[in-house]
N, C-alpha and C positions, 0 to 999 in steps of 0.2 A: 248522427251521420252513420255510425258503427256501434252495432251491435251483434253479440254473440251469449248465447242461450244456451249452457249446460252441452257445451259441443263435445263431444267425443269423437275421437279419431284412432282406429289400431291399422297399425302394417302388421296382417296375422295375429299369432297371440301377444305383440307387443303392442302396447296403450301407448302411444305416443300425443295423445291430449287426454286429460282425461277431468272432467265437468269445467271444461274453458267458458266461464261468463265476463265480459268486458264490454266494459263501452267508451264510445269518441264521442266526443261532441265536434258540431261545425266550428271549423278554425283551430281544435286542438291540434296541437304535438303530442304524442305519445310515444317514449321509446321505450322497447320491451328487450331486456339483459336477462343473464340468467346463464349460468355454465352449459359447456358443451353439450348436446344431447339434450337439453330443460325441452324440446318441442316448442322455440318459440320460433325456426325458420319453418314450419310445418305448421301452427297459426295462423301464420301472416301467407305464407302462400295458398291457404285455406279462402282467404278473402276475395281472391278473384277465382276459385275452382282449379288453380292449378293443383288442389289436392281435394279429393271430395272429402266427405265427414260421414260418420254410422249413425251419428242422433247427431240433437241439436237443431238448435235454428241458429243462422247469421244472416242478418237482416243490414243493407247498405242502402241508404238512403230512405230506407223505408221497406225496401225488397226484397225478399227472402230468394237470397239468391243459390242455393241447395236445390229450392224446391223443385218438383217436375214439370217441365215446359218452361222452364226456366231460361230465355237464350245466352248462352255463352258468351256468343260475340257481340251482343252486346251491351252484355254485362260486362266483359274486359274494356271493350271501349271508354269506357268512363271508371275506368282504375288505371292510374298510371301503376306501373311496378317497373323498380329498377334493381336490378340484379346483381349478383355479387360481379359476375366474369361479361358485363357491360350487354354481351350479345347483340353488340352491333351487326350490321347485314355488311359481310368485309369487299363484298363488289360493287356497293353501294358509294357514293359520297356521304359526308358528312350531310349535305344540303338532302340531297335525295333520301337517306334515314327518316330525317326529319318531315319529311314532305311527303311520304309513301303513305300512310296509314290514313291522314287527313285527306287525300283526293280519294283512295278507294275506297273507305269506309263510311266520310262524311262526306264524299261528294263535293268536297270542294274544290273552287276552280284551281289551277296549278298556278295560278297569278297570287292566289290567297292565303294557299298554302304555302309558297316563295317567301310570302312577305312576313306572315308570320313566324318561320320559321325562321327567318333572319332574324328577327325580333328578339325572337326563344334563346337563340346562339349569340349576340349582342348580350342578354340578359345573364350568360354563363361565362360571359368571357371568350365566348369561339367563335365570334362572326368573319374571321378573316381567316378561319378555318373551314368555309363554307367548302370549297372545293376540292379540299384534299379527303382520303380515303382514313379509315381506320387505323392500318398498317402503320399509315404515318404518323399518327398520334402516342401522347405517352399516355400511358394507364389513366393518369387523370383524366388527362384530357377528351379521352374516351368513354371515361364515364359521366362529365358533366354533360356531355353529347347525349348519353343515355336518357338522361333529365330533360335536356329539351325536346329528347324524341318524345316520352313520356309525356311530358305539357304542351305537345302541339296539337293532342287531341282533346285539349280543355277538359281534363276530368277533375271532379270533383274534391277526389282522395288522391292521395300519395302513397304508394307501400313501396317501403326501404327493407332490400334485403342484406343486413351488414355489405352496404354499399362501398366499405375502405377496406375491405380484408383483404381483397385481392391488389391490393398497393401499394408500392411502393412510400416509406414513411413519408418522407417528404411532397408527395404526391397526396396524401391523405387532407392536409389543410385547403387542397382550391376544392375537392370536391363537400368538402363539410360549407365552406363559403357558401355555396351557393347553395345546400338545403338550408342554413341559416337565413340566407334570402328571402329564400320560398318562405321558411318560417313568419319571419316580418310581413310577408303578403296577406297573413291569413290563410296561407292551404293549410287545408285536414290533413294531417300525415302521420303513419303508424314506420317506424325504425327499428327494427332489430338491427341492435348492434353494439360494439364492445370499446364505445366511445364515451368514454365516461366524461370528459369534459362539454361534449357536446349536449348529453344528456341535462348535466348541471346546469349547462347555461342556454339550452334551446326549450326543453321540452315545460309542458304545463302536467305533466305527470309520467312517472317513470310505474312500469310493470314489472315484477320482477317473477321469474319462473324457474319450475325446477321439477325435473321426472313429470312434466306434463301439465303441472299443476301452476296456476295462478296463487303462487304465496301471498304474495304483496302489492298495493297498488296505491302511491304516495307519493305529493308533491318532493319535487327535487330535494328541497333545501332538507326536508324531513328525512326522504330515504338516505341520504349520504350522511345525513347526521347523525341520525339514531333509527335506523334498519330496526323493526320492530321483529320479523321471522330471524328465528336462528341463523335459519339458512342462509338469507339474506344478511346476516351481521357476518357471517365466516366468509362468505364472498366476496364480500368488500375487503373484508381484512387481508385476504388471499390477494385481492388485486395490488393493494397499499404497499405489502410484504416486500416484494423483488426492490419498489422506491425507498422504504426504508434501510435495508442492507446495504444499498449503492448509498444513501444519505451517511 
């Protein structure tokens, strides 16, 4: 489903990817970790163009979506991305969020779009949320919104940008519930994010990156057990450290 080919990426003379090759398959989970700065929010947001690339190929579904003549729009069509800071439309409803992109884009009837998108908000927990605005929501609840905005254009991939960082703790478990969910459906989805539990118990392979580079790329139970890259065994250890002290 995803593929990336010796991609490279600089803002000026800093490398901020540098020979990125990875692959998804259909129906994987893949969460990509890695310390501040590794270039793994600059990867992922690489995958629908919100960052272009200097070499490389990344090919989505088969389409090398860099290339020239490439269409944009609707190449994002069919990537959902959800974001750290939600970017809902704050004059918007909840309901109309979710319904704007599927009648202007896909041409579907506003009956169709209605109903799916209830569907979508039912399936996150917010169908009785339909009517109320942004404002009124809490962080979470804002972001599982995001999600169904994202799934109401039926796309085939997922791209999670550390979708809890801007949450409140207690707020962090409904919006993990429900890419757990997605998980169980079978969506493709690629995660950056510093959710180590979710990583252990969702994903079908964990990425791990640092100064640009794709160190490691290893089933769960493997990377957390015995981290084969240095860098990777100190990172882990770093994350352990603060639990062990409070233990």
């Amino acid at each position: 489903m995803i593929t990336l080919e010796n991609v490279n990426k600089w803002y000026g003379d800093y490398q901020a990817l540098d020979d990125v090759s990875a692959t998804v398959a259909k129906g994987e989970v893949v969460v990509v970790c890695g310390p501040s700065g590794s270039g793994k929010s600059t990867m992922i947001r690489t995958l629908n163009r919100l960052e272009p690339i200097q070499s490389g190929r990344i090919l989505i579904d088969g389409q090398d979506i860099h290339a020239r003549g490439a269409c944009v729009d609707t190449l994002r069509s069919r990537i959902g991305f959800v974001f750290q800071q939600f970017n809902l439309f704050p004059h918007l409803s909840v309901l109309q969020n979710c319904t704007l992109a599927p009648t202007r884009l896909l041409k579907q009837s506003k009956a169709l779009a209605r109903e799916r998108a209830l569907a979508l908000l039912d399936r996150v927990g917010l169908a009785h949320k339909a009517e109320a605005y942004p404002a009124q929501l809490s962080g979470g609840q804002q972001q599982r919104v995001a999600i169904a905005r994202a799934l109401a254009m039926n796309p085939p991939v997922m791209l999670f940008d550390e979708p809890t960082s801007a949450l409140d703790p207690e707020m962090v478990g409904e919006v993990l519930q429900a890419m757990k969910g997605l998980a169980r459906d079978g969506m493709t989805m690629v995660c950056v994010t510093h959710e180590m539990g979710f990583a252990r118990e969702v994903a079908d392979w964990v990425v791990f990156m640092d100064q640009g580079k794709v160190l490691e790329r290893a089933k769960p139970e493997s990377f957390f057990s015995r981290p084969e890259h240095p860098r990777a065994q100190r990172f882990l250890a770093d994350i352990r450290a603060p639990w062990a002290v409070l233990a």
